[in-house]
RODREN-501086 format. One line per field, with one value per residue (C-alpha): x, y, z. Coordinates in steps of 0.02 Angstrom, whole numbers, m for minus. Layout:
<sites>
c1 <- (X, ...) .
c2 <- (Y, ...) .
c3 <- (Z, ...) .
</sites>
This chain:
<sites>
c1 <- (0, 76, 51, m91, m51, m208, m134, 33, m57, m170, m3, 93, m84, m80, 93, 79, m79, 19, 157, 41, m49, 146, 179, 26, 27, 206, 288, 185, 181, 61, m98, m227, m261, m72, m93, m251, m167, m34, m126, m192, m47, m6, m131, m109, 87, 30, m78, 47, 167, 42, 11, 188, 246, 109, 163, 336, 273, 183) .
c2 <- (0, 165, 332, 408, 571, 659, 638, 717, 843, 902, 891, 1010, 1124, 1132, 1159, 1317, 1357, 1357, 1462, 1609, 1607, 1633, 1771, 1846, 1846, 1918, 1767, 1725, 1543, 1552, 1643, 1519, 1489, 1438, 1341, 1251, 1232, 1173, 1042, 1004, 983, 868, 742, 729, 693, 541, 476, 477, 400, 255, 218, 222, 119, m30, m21, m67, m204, m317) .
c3 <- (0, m59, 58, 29, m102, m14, 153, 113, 13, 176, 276, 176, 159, 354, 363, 236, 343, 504, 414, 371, 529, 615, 497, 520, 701, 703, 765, 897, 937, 1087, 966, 1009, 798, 787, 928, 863, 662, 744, 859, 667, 587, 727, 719, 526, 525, 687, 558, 420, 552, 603, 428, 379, 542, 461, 299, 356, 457, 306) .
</sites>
């Protein structure tokens, strides 16, 4: 089974998302919408991991 294309493709969205939302709150990490992209970004790259980590397995 191959990585899904549309997973890596809403992790790099959500990265670019968390990138803007830093720049536009002039660096600050602790805005509560970086906080919460980044909590997003997050659970998308332990998904990518988990699916990854059982691909390797089989």
């Amino acid at each position: 089974m191959v990585m899904s294309l549309e997973l890596k493709n809403k992790i790099e969205k959500a990265r670019h998302n968390l990138h803007k939302l830093v720049e536009r709150n002039k660096g600050g990490l602790g805005h509560p919408d970086v906080i919460r992209q980044s909590m997003a970004l997050d659970e998308l790259i332990n998904e990518y991991n988990r699916i990854s980590r059982t691909q390797t397995r089989t």
